[in-house]
PADREN-608589 format. One record per residue (C-alpha): residue number from 1; residue in three letters; z, y, x. Coordinates in Angstrom, 1 decimal, decimal comma, always signed. Each point is the difference from the previous one (the first is absolute). Example, Ala and Ser with C-alpha at 12.3 -4.5 7.8 and 13.67 -1.06 7.14 Angstrom:
2
    nr   rest       up    north     east
     1    ALA     +7,8     -4,5    +12,3
     2    SER     -0,7     +3,4     +1,4
//
This chain:
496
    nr   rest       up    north     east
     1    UNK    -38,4    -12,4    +38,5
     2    UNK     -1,5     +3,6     -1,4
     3    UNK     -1,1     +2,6     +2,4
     4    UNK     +2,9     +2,6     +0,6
     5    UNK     -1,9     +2,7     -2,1
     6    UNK     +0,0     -2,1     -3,3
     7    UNK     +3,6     +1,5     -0,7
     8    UNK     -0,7     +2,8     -1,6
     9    UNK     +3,1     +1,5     +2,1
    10    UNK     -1,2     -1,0     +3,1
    11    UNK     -3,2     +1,5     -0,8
    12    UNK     +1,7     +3,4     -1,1
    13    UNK     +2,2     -0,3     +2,9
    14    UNK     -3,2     -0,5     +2,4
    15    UNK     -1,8     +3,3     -1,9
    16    UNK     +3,2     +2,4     +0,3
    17    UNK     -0,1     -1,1     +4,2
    18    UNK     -3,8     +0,6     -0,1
    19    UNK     +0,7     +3,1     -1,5
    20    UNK     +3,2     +1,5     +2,5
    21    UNK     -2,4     -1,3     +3,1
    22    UNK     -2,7     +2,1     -1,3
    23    UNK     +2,0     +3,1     -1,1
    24    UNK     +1,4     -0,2     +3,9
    25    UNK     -3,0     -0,3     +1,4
    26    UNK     -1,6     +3,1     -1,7
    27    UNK     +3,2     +1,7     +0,8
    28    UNK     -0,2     -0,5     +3,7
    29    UNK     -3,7     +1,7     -0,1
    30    UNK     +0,5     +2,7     -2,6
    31    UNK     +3,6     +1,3     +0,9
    32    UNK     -0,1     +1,3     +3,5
    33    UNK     -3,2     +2,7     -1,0
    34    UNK     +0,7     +3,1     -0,8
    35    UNK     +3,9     -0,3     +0,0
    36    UNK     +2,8     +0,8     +2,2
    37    UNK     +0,8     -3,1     +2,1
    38    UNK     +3,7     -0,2     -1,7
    39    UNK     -1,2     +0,4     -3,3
    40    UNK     -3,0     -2,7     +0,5
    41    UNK     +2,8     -2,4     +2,1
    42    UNK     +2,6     +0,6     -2,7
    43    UNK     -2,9     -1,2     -3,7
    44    UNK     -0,6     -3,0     +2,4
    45    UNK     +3,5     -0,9     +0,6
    46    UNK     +0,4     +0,2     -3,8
    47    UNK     -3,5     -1,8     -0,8
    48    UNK     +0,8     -3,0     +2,8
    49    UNK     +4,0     -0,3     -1,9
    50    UNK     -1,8     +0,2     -3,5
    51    UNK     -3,3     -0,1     -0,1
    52    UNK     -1,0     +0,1     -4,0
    53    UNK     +2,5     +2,2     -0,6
    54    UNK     -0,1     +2,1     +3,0
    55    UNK     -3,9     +0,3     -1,0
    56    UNK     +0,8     +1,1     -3,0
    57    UNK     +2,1     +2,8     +0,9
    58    UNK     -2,7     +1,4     +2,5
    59    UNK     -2,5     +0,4     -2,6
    60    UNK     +2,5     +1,8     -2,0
    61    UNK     +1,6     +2,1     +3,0
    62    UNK     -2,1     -0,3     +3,0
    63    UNK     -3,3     +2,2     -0,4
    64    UNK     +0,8     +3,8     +0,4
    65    UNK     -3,6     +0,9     -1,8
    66    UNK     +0,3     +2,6     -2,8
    67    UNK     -3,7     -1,8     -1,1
    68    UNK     -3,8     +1,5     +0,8
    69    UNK     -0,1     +2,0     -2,8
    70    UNK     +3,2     +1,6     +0,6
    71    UNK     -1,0     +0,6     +3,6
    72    UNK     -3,4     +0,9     -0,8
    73    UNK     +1,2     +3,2     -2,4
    74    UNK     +2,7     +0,9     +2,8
    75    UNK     -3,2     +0,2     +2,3
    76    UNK     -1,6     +2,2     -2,3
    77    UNK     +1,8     +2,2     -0,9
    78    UNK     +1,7     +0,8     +3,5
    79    UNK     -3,6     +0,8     +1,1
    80    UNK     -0,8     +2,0     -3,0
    81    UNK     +3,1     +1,9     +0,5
    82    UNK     -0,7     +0,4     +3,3
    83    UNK     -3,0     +1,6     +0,0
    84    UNK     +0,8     +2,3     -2,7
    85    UNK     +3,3     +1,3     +0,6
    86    UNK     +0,4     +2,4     +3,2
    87    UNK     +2,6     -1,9     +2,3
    88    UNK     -1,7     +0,7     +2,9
    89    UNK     +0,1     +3,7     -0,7
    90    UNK     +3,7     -0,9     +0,2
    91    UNK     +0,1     -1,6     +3,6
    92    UNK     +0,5     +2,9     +2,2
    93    UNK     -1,3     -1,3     +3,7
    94    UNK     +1,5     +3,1     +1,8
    95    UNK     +3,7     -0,6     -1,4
    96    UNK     -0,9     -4,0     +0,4
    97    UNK     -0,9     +0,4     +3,5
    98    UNK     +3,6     +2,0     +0,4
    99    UNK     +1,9     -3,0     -1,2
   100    UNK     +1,8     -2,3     +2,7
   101    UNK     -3,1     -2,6     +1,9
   102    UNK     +2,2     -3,0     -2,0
   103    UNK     +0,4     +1,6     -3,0
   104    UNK     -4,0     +0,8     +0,4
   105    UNK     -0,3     -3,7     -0,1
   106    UNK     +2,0     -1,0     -3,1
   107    UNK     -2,4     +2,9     -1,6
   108    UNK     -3,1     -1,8     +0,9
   109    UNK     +1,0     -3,3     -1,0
   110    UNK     +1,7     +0,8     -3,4
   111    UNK     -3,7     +1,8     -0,4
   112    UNK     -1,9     -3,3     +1,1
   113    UNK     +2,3     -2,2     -1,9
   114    UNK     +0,7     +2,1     -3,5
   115    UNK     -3,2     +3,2     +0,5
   116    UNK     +2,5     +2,6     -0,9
   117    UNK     +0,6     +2,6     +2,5
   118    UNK     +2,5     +1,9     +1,5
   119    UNK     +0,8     +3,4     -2,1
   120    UNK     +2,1     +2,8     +1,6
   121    UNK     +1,8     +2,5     -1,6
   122    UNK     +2,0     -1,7     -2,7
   123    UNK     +3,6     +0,7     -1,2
   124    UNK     +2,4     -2,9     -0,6
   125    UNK     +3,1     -0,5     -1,7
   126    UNK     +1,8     -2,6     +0,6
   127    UNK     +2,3     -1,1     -3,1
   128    UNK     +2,7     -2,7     +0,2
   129    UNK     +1,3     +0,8     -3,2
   130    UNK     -0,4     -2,9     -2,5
   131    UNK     +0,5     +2,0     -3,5
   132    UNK     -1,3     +3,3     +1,6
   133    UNK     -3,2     -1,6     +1,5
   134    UNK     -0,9     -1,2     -3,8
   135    UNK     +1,4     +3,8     -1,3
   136    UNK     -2,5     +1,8     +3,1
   137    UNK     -3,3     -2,1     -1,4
   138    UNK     +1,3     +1,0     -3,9
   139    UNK     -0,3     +3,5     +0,8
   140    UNK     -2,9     -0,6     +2,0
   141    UNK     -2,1     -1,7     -3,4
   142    UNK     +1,5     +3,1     -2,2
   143    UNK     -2,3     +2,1     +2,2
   144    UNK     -3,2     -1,8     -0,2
   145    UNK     -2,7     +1,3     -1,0
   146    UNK     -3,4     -2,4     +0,7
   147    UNK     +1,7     -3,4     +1,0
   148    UNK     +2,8     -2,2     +0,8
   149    UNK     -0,3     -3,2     +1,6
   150    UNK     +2,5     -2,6     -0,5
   151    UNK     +0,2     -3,2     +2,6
   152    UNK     +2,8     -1,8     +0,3
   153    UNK     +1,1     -3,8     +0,5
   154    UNK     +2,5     -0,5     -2,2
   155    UNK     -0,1     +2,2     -2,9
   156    UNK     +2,9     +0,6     -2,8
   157    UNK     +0,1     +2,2     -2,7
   158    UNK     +4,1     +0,2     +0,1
   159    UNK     +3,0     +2,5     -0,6
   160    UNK     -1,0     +1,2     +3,9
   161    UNK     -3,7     +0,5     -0,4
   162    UNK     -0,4     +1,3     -3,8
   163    UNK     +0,1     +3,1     +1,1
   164    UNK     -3,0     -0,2     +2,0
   165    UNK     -1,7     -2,1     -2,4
   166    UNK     +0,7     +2,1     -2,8
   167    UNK     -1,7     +3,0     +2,3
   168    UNK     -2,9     -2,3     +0,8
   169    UNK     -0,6     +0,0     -4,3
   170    UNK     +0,5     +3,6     -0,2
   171    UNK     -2,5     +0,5     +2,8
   172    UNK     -2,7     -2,3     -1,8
   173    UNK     +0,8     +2,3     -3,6
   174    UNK     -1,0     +3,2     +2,1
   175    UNK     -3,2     -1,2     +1,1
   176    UNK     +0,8     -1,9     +3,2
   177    UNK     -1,7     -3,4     +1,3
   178    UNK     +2,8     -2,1     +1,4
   179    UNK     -0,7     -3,6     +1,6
   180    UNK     +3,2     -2,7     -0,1
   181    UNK     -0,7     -2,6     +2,3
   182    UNK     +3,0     -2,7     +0,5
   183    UNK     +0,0     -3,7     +1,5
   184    UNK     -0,4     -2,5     -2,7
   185    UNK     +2,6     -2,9     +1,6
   186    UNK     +1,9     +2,6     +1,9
   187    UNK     +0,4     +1,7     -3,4
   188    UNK     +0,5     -2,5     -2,4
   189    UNK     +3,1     -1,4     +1,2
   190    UNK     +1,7     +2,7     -0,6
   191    UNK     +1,8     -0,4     -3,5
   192    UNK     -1,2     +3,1     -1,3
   193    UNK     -3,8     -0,9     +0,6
   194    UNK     -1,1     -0,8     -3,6
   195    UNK     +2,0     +3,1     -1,6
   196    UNK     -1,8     +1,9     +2,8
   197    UNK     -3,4     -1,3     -1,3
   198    UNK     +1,2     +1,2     -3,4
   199    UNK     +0,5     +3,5     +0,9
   200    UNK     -2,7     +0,1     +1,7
   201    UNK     -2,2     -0,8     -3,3
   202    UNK     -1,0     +3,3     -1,3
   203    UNK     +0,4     +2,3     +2,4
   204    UNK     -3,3     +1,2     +1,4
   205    UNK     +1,6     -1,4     +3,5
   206    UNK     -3,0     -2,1     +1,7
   207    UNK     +1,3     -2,8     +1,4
   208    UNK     -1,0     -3,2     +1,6
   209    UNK     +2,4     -3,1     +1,8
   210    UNK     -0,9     -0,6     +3,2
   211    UNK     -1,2     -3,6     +1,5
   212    UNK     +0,5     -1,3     -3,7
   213    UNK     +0,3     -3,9     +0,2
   214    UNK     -2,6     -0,6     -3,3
   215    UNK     -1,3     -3,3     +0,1
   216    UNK     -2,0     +0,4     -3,8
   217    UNK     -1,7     +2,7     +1,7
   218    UNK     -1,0     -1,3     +3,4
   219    UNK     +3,0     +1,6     +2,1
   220    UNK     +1,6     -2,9     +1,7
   221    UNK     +1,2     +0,8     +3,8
   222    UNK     +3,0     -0,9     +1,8
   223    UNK     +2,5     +1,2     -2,4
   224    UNK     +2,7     +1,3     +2,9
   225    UNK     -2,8     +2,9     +1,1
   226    UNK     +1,2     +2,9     -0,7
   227    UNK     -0,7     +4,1     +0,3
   228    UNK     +2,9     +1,0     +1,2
   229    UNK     -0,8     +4,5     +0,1
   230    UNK     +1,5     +2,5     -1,4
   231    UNK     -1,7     +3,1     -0,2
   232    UNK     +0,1     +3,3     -2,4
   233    UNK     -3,0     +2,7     +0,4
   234    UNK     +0,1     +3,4     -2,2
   235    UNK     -3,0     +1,5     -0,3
   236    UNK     -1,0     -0,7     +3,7
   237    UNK     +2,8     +2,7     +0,8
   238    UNK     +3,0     -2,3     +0,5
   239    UNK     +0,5     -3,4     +0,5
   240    UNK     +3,0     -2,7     +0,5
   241    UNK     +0,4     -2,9     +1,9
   242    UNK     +2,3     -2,7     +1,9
   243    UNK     +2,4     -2,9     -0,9
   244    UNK     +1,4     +1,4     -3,7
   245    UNK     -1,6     -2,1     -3,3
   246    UNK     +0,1     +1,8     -3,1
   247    UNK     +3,1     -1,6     -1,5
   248    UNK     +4,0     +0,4     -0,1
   249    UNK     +1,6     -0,8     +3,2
   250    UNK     +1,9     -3,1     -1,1
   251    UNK     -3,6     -1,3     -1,5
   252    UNK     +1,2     -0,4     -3,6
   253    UNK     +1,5     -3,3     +1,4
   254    UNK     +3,9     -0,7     -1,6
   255    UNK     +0,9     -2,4     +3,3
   256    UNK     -0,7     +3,5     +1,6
   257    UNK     +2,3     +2,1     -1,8
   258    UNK     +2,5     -2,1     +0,0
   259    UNK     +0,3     +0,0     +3,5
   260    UNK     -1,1     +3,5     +0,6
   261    UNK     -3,3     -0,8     +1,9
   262    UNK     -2,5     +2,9     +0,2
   263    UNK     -2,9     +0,5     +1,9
   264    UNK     -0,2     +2,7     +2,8
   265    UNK     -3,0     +1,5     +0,8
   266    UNK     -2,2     +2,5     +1,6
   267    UNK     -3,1     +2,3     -1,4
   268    UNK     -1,9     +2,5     +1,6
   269    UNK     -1,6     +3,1     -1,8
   270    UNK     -2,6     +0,9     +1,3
   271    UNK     -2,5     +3,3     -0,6
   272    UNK     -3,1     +0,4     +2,2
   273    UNK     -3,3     -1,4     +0,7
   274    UNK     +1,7     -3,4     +0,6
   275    UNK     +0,1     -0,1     -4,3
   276    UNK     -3,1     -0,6     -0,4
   277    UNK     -0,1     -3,3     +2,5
   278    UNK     +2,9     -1,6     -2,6
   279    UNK     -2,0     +0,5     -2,4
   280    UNK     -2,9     -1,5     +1,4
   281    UNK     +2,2     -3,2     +0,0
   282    UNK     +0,7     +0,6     -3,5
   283    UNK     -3,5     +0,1     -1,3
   284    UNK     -0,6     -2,8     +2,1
   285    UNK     +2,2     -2,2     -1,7
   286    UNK     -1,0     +1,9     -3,5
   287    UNK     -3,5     -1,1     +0,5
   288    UNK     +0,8     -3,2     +0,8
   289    UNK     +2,2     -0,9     -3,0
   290    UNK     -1,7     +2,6     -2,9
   291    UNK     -3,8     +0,4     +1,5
   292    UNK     +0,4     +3,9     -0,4
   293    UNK     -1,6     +1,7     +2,8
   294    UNK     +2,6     +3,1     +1,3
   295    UNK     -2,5     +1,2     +2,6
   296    UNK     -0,4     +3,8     -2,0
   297    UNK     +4,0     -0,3     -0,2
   298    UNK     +0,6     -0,5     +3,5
   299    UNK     -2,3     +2,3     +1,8
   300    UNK     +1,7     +3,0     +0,0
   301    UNK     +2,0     +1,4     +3,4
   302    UNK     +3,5     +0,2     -1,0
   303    UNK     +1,2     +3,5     -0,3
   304    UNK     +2,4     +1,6     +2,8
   305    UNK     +3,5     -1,1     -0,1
   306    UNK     +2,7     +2,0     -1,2
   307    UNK     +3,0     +1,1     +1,5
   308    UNK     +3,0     -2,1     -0,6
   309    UNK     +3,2     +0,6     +1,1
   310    UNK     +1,3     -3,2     +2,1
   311    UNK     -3,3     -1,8     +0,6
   312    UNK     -2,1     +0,3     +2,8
   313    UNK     -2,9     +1,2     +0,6
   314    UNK     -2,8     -0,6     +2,5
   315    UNK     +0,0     -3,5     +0,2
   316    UNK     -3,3     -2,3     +0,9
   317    UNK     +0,1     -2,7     -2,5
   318    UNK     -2,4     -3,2     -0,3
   319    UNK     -0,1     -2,4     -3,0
   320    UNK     -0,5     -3,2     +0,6
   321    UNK     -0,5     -2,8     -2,8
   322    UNK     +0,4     -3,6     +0,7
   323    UNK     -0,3     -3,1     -1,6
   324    UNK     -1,7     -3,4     -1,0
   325    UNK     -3,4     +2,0     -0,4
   326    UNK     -0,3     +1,3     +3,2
   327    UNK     -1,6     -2,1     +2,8
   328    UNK     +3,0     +0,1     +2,1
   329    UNK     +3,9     +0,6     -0,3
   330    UNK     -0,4     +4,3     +0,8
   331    UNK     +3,7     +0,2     -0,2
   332    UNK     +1,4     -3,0     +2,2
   333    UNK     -2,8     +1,7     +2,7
   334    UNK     +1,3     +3,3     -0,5
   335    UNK     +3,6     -1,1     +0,5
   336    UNK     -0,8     -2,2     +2,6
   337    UNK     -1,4     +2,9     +1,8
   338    UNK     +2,7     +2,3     -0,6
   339    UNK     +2,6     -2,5     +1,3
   340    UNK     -1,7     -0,8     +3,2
   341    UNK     +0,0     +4,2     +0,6
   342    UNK     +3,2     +0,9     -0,2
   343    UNK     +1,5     +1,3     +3,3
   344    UNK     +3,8     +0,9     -1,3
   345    UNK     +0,9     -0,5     -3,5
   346    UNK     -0,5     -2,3     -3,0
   347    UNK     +1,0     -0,1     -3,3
   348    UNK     -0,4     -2,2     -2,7
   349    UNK     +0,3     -0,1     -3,5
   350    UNK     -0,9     -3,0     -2,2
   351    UNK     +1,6     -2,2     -2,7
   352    UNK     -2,2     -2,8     +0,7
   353    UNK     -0,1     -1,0     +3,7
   354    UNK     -1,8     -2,9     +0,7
   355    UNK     -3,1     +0,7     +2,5
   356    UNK     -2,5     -2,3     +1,0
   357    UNK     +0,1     -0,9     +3,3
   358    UNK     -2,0     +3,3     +1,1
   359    UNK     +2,4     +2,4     -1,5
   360    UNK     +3,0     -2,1     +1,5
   361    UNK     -1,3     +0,2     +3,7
   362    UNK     -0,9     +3,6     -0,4
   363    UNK     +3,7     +0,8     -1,4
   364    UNK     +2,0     -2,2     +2,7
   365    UNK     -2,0     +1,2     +2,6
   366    UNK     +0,4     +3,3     -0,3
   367    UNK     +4,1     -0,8     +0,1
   368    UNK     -0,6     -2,0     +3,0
   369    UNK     -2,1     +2,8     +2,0
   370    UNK     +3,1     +2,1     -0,6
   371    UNK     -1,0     +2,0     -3,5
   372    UNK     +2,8     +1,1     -2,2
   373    UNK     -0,8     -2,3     -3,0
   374    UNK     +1,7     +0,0     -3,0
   375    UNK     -0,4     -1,7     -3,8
   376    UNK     +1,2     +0,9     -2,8
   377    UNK     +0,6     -2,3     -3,1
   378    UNK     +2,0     -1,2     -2,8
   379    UNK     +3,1     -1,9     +0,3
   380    UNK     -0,6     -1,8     -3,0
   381    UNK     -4,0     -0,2     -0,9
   382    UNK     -1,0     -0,6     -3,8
   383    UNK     -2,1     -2,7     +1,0
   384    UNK     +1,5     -3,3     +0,8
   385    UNK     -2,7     -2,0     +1,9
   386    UNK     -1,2     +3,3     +1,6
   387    UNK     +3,3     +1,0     +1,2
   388    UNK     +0,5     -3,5     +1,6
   389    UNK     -3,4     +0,3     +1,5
   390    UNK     +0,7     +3,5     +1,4
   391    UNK     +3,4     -1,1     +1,3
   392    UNK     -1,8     -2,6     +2,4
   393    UNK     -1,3     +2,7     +1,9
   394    UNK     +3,3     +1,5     +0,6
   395    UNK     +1,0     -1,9     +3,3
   396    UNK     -3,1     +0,7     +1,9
   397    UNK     +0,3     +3,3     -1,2
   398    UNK     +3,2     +0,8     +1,6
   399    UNK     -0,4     -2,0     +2,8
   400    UNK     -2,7     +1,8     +0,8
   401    UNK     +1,9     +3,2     +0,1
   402    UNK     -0,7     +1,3     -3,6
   403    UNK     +2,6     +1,6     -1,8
   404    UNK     +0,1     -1,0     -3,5
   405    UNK     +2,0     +2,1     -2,5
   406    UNK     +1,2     -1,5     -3,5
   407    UNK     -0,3     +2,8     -2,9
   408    UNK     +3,2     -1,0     -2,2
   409    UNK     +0,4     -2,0     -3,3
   410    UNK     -1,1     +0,1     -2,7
   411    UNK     -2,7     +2,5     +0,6
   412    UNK     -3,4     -1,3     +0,9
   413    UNK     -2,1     +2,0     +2,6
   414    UNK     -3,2     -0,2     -1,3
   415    UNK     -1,6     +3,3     +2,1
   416    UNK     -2,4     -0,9     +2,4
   417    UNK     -0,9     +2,1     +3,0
   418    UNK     +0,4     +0,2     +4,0
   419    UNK     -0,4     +2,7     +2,6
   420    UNK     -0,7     -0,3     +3,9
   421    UNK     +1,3     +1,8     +2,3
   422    UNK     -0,8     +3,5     -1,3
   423    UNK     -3,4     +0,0     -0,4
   424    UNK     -1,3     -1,7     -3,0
   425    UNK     +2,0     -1,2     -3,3
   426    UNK     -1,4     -2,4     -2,7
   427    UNK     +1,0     +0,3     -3,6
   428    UNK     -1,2     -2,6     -2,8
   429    UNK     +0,2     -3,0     -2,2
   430    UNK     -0,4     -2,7     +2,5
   431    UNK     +3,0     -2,4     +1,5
   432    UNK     +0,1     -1,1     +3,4
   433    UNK     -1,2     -3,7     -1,7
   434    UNK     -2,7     -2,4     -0,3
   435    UNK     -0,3     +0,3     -3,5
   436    UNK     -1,0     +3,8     +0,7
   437    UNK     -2,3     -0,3     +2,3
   438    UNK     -1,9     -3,4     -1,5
   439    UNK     +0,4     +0,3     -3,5
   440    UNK     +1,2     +3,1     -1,7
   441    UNK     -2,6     +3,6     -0,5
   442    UNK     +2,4     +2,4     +2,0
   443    UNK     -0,7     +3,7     +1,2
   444    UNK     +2,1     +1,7     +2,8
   445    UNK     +0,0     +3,3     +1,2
   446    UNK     +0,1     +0,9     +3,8
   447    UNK     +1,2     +3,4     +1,0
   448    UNK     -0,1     +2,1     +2,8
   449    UNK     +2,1     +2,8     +1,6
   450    UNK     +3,8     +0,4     +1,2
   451    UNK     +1,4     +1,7     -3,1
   452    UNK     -1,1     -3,1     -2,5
   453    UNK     +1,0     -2,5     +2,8
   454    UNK     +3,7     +1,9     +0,1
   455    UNK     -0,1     +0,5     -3,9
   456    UNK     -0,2     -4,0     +0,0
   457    UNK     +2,5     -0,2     +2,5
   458    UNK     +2,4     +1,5     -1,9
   459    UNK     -0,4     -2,4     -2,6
   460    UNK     +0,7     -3,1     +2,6
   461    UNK     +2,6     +1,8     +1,1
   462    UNK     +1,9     -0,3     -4,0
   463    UNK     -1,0     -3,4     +0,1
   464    UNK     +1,8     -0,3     +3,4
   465    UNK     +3,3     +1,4     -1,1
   466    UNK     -0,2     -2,0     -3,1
   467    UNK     -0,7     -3,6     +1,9
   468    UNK     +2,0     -2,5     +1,9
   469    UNK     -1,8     -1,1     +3,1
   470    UNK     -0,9     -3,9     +0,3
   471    UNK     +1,7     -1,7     +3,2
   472    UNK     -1,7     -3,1     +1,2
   473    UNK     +3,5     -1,7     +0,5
   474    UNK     +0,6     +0,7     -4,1
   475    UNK     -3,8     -0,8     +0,0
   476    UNK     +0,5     -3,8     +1,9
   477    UNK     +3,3     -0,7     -2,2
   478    UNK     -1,8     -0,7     -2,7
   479    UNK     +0,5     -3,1     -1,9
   480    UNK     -2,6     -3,1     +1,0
   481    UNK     -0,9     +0,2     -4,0
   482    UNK     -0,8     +3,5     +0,2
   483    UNK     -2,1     -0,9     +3,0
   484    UNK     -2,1     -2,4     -1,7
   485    UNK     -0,8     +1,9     -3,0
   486    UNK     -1,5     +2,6     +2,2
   487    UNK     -2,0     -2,2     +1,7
   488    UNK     -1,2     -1,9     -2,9
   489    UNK     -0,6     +3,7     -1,5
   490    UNK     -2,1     +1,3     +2,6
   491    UNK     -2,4     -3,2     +0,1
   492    UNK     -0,6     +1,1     -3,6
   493    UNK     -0,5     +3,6     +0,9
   494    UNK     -2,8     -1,3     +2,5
   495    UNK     -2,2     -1,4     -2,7
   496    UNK     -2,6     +2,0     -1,4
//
């Protein structure tokens, strides 16, 4: 009788287990370190149920490094920048020292986590006005007379944004520099992309995809990273900044159209020495993808801001940048912190809700201490397995005590911001999510003072006549299906 190996089956067969033992093994060591426990626990569930194939995926999906080079230009050139442009000529200790003792402390750790300071004396206008945010940056371009800096996630050169394209070319033909910087994957899903590209051609527009997947020329990294900021500086005068991309609000999509889906959204203009701190981010990420050194560009103190009749003025503003570069997540800390402050009121705003356990806690027990917490999102999300991921959250939510409030079909709420109590307000392009705080390069803004704190509350309060409020008996009266998908949804959610 032969030895069980001699089938060449058996033998393959003994291999493939040799294999799934090792890959578990390995897995059980290198997992836990340097993750959250429920994103280590839920790769090993999926490793132990398939190992080969589970394996597979984490090379692919489960290391949230940009690469040492990548990293090693970020480092540069944010202490290059640093030390050449004046942002500590912009941190005002007396007015700091004014501020709130909590609102003190989110100052000094967005300043240990991100560098940039707190700046004082800014002017911010808040625009909620899809077509009219993309008209306000047009007219903005048409005045430039240096620079214009472009950054935005998803870019589209559409029926919507032609006319600021258009004044982005006719600012390059009178002598301006202008820099287009758009996320390559984000961007080139969109079906307009490639006749984008072509328009591009020719222009004198400098441009440059952001974390470009290039294998032929060494750029291979997780392919779901993304930079995920939208920013606009002119001339180091005025600058943009929130949830809007620079695309049509249906996002050239027909399925959209049809059913009448647009994005809303939320942008803040801002004037003031707070400029120059976006676009620090923007030469960072410049840098990083072009190798052009923007220190001479960046140095200059903004000007004074102008008057403007319905922003306000005065308010203390902080930048603060976030994503896979950084050592640690600076805008799950600063939210965490925020939450965990709040003495009266909360109010949230994100299309993507689903929080690591951190975020959760911080939420729920807020509710539970007796806080006025409320969510806003969409009733119908564009996102299928994020939706039903988000949507497993719900029940602890309310049971907590958390109001959540369901912004009506078909319109997506895309804006992203939240205000506590009345103290301090945070504007940006970060969701409430995992993804945001592990894997996408996001920048926020956190803002001071009563008047910008109302100003946003006004803008809740639009959302709040426009919503239905969740119930948890309509929540619990879901079908067991529904239940399931969530479930299996958020599992995937928790693997990064």
């Amino acid at each position: 009788m032969t030895g069980w190996l001699s089938s060449p089956g058996a033998a393959l067969s003994a291999i493939l287990v040799a294999v799934d033992v090792a890959i578990i093994l390995c897995a059980l060591v290198v997992l836990p370190g340097g993750r959250r426990p429920q994103t280590a626990l839920a790769w090993l569930i999926l490793i132990l149920a398939v190992p080969l194939f589970g394996f597979v995926l984490f090379l692919m999906f489960g290391r949230t490094s940009v690469g040492r080079k990548r990293r090693t230009k970020q480092a540069e050139v944010n202490a290059a920048i640093m030390a050449r442009a004046p942002l500590d000529e912009l941190a005002d200790a007396e007015r700091q020292a004014e501020l709130d003792p909590l609102v003190q402390g989110f100052v000094h750790l967005n300043r240990e986590l991100g560098v940039l300071p707190m700046t004082f004396g800014n002017t911010v206008e808040l625009i909620d006005d899809y077509v009219g945010c993309v008209e306000a940056m047009t007219r903005e371009v048409a005045t430039a007379e240096g620079y214009v800096h472009v950054q935005f996630y998803i870019s589209a050169w559409d029926d919507v944004t032609a006319p600021f394209f258009d004044e982005l070319v006719c600012a390059v033909q009178r002598g301006v520099t202008v820099r287009f910087l758009f996320d390559h994957i984000g961007s080139r899903g969109i079906p307009v992309y490639q006749e984008m590209l072509r328009k591009l051609a020719g222009t004198g527009i400098q441009w440059a995809p952001m974390l470009p997947i290039r294998p032929l020329k060494g750029e291979v990294r997780r392919p779901d990273l993304r930079n995920h900021r939208k920013i606009l500086v002119v001339d180091g005068r005025v600058a943009f900044s929130g949830s809007q991309n620079l695309i049509e609000a249906g996002y050239n999509k027909p399925k959209n159209h049809r059913l009448g889906r647009a994005w809303v959204e939320l942008m803040a203009r801002v004037e003031g020495p707070a400029v120059q701190e976006l676009n620090v981010v923007f030469a960072t990420d410049w840098f990083t993808e072009t190798g052009e050194d923007l220190r001479h560009v960046v140095s200059d103190v903004p000007p004074a801001p102008s008057v403007r009749p319905g922003a306000v003025t005065g308010v203390g503003l902080q930048v603060v940048p976030s994503g896979p570069g950084f050592v640690s997540e600076n805008n799950l800390r600063l939210f965490n912190s925020m939450l965990y402050s709040a003495e009266r009121r909360l109010s949230l705003t994100s299309p993507y809700f689903v929080p690591d356990d951190s975020l959760l806690y911080a939420v729920t027990t807020a509710a539970q201490r007796g806080i006025d917490v409320e969510l806003f999102v969409s009733a119908a999300a564009d996102q299928f397995m994020v939706a039903h991921a988000q949507r497993s959250y719900y029940e602890a939510l309310l049971r907590s005590g958390v109001r959540i409030w369901l912004y009506p079909e078909p319109y997506v709420l895309h804006a992203k911001h939240f205000t506590v109590d009345d103290r301090v307000a945070v504007v940006g392009s970060s969701n409430m999510d995992m993804r945001s705080f592990a894997l996408n390069y996001e920048v926020v803004m956190m803002m001071t003072g009563r008047e910008i704190v109302a100003r946003l509350e006004q803008v809740q309060a639009t959302y709040r006549s426009l919503s239905t409020e969740l119930t948890l008996d309509t929540w619990l009266g879901r079908s067991r299906g529904q239940r399931y998908v969530d479930n299996l949804m958020r599992l995937t959610a928790t693997i990064q």
